[in-house]
C-alpha positions, 0 to 999 in steps of 0.5 A: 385555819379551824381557829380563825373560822372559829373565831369568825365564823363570817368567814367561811361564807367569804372564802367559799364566796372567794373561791367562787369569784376565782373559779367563774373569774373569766365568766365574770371578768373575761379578757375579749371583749363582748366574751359571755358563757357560750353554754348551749341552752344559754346560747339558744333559749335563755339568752333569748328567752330573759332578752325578750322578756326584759325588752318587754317589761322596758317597753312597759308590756307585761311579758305573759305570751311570746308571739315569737317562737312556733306560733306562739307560746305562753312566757307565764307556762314555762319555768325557764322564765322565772318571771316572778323570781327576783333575781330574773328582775335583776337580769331584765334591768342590766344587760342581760349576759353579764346579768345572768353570769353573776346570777350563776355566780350568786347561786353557786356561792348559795350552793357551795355555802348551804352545803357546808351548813349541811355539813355543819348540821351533821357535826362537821368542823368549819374546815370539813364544811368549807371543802363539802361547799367546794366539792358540791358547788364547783366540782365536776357536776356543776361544771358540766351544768355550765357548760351545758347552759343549765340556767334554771337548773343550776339558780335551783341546785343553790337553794337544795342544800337550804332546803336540806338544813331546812327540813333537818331544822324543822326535826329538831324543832317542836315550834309551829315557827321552825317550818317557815325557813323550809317553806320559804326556801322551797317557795322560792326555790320553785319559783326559780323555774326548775321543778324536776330538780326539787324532786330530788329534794324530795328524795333526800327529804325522804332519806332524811326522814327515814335518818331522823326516824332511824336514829330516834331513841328506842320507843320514840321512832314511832312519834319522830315518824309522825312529826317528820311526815307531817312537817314535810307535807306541812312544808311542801303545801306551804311552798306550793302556796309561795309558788304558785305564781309559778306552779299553777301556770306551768302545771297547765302547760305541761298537761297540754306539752308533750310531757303529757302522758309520758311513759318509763320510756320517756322518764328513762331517757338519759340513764346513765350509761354503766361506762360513764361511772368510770368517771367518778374517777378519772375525768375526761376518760371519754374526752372533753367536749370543749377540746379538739380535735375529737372532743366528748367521744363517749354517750351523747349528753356529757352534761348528764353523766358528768359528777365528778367529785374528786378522788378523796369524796371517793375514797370517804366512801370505804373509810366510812365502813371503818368509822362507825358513826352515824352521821354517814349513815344518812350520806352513804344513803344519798350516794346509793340511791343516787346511784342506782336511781341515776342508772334509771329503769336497770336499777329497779328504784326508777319504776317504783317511785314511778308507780307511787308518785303521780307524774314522776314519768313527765320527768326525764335523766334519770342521770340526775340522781348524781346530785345526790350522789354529790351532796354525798359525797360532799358530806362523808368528806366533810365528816371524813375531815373532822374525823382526822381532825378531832382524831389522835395519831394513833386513830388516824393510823389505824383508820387511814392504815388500808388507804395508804397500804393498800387502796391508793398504791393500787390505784396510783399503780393502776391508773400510771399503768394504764396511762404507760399502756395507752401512751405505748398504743400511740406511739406503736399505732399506725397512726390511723385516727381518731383511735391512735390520738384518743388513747394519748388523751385517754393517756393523759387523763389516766395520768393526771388522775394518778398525779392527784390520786399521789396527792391525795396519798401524801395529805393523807400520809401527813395526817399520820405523822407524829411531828407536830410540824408536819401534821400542821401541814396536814389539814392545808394540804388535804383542802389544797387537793380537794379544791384542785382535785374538785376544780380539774373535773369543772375548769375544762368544762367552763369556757366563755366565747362570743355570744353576740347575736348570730349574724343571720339575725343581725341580717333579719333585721335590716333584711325583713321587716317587723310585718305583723302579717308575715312569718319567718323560716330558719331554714336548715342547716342554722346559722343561728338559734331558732329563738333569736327571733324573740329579740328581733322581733320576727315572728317565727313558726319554729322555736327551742324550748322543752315544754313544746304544746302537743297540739302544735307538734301533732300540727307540724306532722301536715309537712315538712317544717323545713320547705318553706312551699310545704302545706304546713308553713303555707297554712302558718303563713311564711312570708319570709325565709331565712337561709344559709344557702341559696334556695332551689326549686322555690317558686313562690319565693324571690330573694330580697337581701344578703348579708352576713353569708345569709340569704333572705326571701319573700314569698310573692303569694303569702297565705294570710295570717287571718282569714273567714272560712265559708266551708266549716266542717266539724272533725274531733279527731285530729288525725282525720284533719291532718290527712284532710288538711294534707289534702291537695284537693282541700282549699285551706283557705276557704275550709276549716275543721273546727274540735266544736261545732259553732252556730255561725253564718258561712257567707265569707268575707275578708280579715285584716290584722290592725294590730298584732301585739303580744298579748292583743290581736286586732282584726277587722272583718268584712263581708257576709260572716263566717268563721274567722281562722288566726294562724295563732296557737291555741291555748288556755286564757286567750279571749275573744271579743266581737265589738266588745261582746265575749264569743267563744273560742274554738280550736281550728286546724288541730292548732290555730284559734277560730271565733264566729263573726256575723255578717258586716264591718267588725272588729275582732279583739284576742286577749291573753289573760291567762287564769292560772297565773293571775290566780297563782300570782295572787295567791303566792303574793297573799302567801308570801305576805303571811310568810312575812308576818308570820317570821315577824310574829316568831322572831318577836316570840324568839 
């Protein structure tokens, strides 16, 4: 196997690339019909997210503000809508399910071969690289990602390791030419909509740094610590400058989210529980959240505390104290840190890169530090293999000696007893659930780990023959039971389903109509995602997405979000409401429809979309205007409390919404003047204009937006036209423009 990757070096991206297709096979090709990946953030905001958007860009409307969701939310803020990645482009032009199946599928290919150029670049042989791809791309911790439906994150974790081989490259070079690979794969990396993940880059860029310096010839540390610092900044900078299309508007919307001003607590949502290190070793210890009848019965968020590797990554670990090389040296780091920073505030590590980085606490999961610790792993495998291959019998006996005396026996005796112990509870318990039938899963996983744990042994054991025909065998076996052991922790949490649009949807459709002036309410309990709306086309006042404006929380605190009769959804405008079961003690409601189980209502005294106040108070202090708005005694409809003072008439007078479409509403006004209230989210980058003359924009009611208008016939013109993305997309085109020329002028140098 080494001599045919030696001879054709081209292969070991083909194999990694065909280990990929066998392992996402019934994501790619599934056998029903209509069977998509059903990961729940697929399901409920990227499905939708990437369906609007390709609609948009069809119907020829730039897709720069989702009307759809809460009372309106910026596409260009949010980096789960990658709109300037390349690959989003593809999605947007085929059908958008099976098109991000294969985007996945691209990456975890990207992923598992840049990992094994990491692997390579510390002096591992092709084979020892292949398995380092494996277990980084389709292990445990990938297939947590998936059945998550941690779109972004997952398109990211395919560039990290390139932006590994990146960096290590730009230390080994002394040409201004060797910091363009690292710009360009963290420039599109950032693009690719998931920032926090490039933080962990960060990290073992640092460890890296620390490694180059480390090893550097005594009395030039000094100057590889200079040269490594500057290049990484250089690198960073000029990814940011790649990036900005991205980074520039999604830094204003999380300055106005509720990430803002988060604290430790916040960052430290989502630590690793100590229990779940348990399945580093044994998978499904806790029960798999895609197998009934109990599922996942340990801490909540599986997908967060889910890396496992495989039990010969593991046990590279100890093997690793008994080679002294130290090229390990730069791996054992990555899992120490990862470890410890993924146990979050406990481990001490959290707070102080908390307290140097700016920032950092806007960042929860702190869980996610297991990347690190996989990218380890991978690593000391890879090195672990070349080792025994390079290594003569006589080597190999006295490093794989413990393992195969000591280590594994104990384990394999210790996971088949408990494993006899669990099933013995079983069969001696009354069988009062769900503990009787938790300990024969608890059972069955103890033994499938020990099966795997006896594989691992018998490879080893091969590699300590003297029989050239059985050490022949050796280096097949060993890659057999990693890419099984790595493939068991992934498989049962990779599941494909149905993922057409949920019916109460489909029901919206023929049962409410695209009113321009009329929103919607999902009532609980769901029976759909909250985002279907964006693919609809109904406007609806809730939403699913991470990045939420902290305005319009603070907004939702004036009622209860799920009585379509409170003040808050009377304020928002709700025509229409959508439910799962019949509606009670809803008097201003009739129903309209039925379909699909689902039940559809219109409200007989809307409140409007828009409207002119003559009652204009000013009040900063949001807190005030939500008590005064929750107010009985308050007429919402003639007051308004604006953040600013504004020199307007208080005649009133009436607002008619003409047009409403994305990017653009259109009102026309009548009557004595005032200030004209829209129902819409107010955000940086809408205009306002009153027969063509800019006017200033204020914020009403904590949330909405409000414009002065005189007396007479008017028409009012919002636009989006958002700065910061128009300014960053600018600037990363002139960025990535030099990138290209700059490669142009090095390759012709080279």
């Amino acid at each position: 196997m080494e001599n045919a990757f030696e001879r054709r070096p081209w292969l070991l991206p083909v194999v990694l690339a065909a280990l990929v297709l066998v392992l996402l096979r019934p994501a790619l090709v599934p056998l029903q019909p209509g069977d998509r990946l059903n990961g729940k953030d697929l399901l409920d905001m990227f499905y939708p997210l990437n369906q609007a958007t390709g609609q948009m860009i069809r119907a020829g409307t730039l897709p720069l503000w989702n009307p759809h969701q809460f009372i309106g939310h910026p596409f260009v803020g949010n980096p789960h809508a990658a709109l300037l990645y390349p690959g989003t482009w593809f999605v947007w032009l085929t059908d958008t399910q099976r098109a991000m199946a294969l985007m996945l599928a691209l990456h975890t290919w990207l992923g598992a071969w840049g990992m094994a150029r990491v692997a390579r670049s510390f002096g591992s042989t092709y084979s020892g690289a292949l398995l380092a791809g494996v277990i980084y791309a389709t292990s445990g911790w990938a297939g947590a990602r998936y059945y998550a439906g941690h779109y972004n994150l997952m398109l990211v974790a395919g560039w990290v390791p390139w932006g590994i081989v990146a960096y290590r490259h730009a230390l080994h070079s002394r040409t201004w030419h060797a910091l363009l690979p690292g710009i360009g794969v963290l420039g599109i990396a950032l693009l690719a909509g998931y920032p926090p993940l490039l933080i962990y880059l960060a990290l073992a860029w640092v460890l890296l740094w620390l490694y180059h310096t480390a090893t550097a010839p005594e009395g030039e540390r000094r100057r590889a610590a200079w040269h490594g610092a500057w290049k990484a900044v250089a690198t960073g900078a000029g990814a940011l400058i790649l990036g900005a299309g991205m980074a520039l508007p999604a830094a204003e919307l999380g300055r106005l989210s509720v990430r803002e001003g988060a604290g430790l607590g916040f960052a430290n949502l989502y630590a690793l529980p100590p229990a779940n290190l348990l399945t580093l070793v044994v998978p499904g210890l806790f029960g798999n959240p895609q197998t009934g009848p109990y599922y996942y019965w340990g801490a909540d968020f599986v997908e967060e505390y889910t890396a496992y590797a495989g039990l010969l990554p593991l046990l590279a670990i100890p093997l690793a104290f008994r080679r002294a090389r130290r090229e390990n040296l730069y791996f054992l780091a990555l899992i120490a840190f990862g470890a410890i920073y993924s146990v979050g505030i406990e481990g001490g590590l959290m707070p102080v890169v908390a307290h140097w980085v700016p920032g950092w606490t806007s960042f929860r999961v702190p869980a996610r530090g297991l990347l690190l610790v996989v990218i380890g792993l991978a690593g000391l495998a890879a090195l672990l293999v070349t080792q025994l291959q390079r290594a003569t019998v006589e080597e190999r006996i006295a490093l794989l000696r413990p393992a195969l005396r000591v280590w594994l026996p104990v384990l394999i005796a210790l996971l088949f007893a408990l494993a006899i112990f669990f099933t013995g509870w079983y069969a001696a318990s009354s069988h009062v659930e769900p503990m009787p039938l938790r300990a024969y899963l608890v059972a069955g996983a103890l033994a499938l780990a020990g099966v795997f744990a006896l594989g691992v042994w018998a490879a080893l054991w091969l590699w300590t023959q003297p029989d050239p025909a059985l050490g022949r065998w050796a280096l097949a076996l060993t890659a057999a039971f990693v890419i099984l052991d790595a493939w068991h922790g992934a498989t049962p949490l990779i599941k494909v389903g149905p993922a057409s649009e949920a019916p109460i949807w489909t029901g919206a459709r023929a049962n409410i109509p695209l009113d321009d002036a009329g929103r919607v309410l999902e009532r609980l309990p769901w029976g759909g995602p909250v985002n279907g709306a964006s693919v609809t086309g109904h406007y609806h006042v809730l939403g699913y997405d991470p990045l939420l404006i902290a305005s319009f929380d603070k907004f939702q605190q004036l009622g209860d979000s799920d009585d379509p009769e409170s003040r808050l959804n009377t304020l928002l405008g709700v025509r229409y409401v959508l439910a799962t079961e019949p509606l009670d003690n809803a008097d201003h409601y009739k129903l309209i429809g039925i379909a699909y189980d689902s039940f559809y209502y219109e409200r007989t005294d809307p409140f409007p979309r828009a409207w002119i106040a003559a009652d204009v108070r000013v009040e900063p202090d949001d807190g005030a205007v939500l008590a005064q708005l929750a107010d009985p005694a308050t007429d919402l409809r003639a007051t308004v409390f604006l953040d600013r003072a504004l020199d307007c008439p208080a005649g009133g007078g009436e607002a008619e919404i003409v047009s409403y479409e994305a990017n653009e509403v259109r009102i026309e006004t009548t009557g004595a003047g005032g200030v004209l209230v829209l129902s819409d989210q107010f955000y940086p980058g809408w205009r306002a204009e009153v027969d063509g003359e800019r006017m200033e924009i204020a914020r009403a009611d904590v949330a909405l937006r409000a414009v002065c208008v005189p007396p007479g016939e008017h028409t009012v013109t919002f636009t989006y036209r958002p700065t910061s993305f128009f300014a960053g997309a600018a600037i990363s085109a002139a960025g990535w423009a030099l990138w290209a020329a700059a490669g142009v002028v090095a390759l012709r140098r080279r």
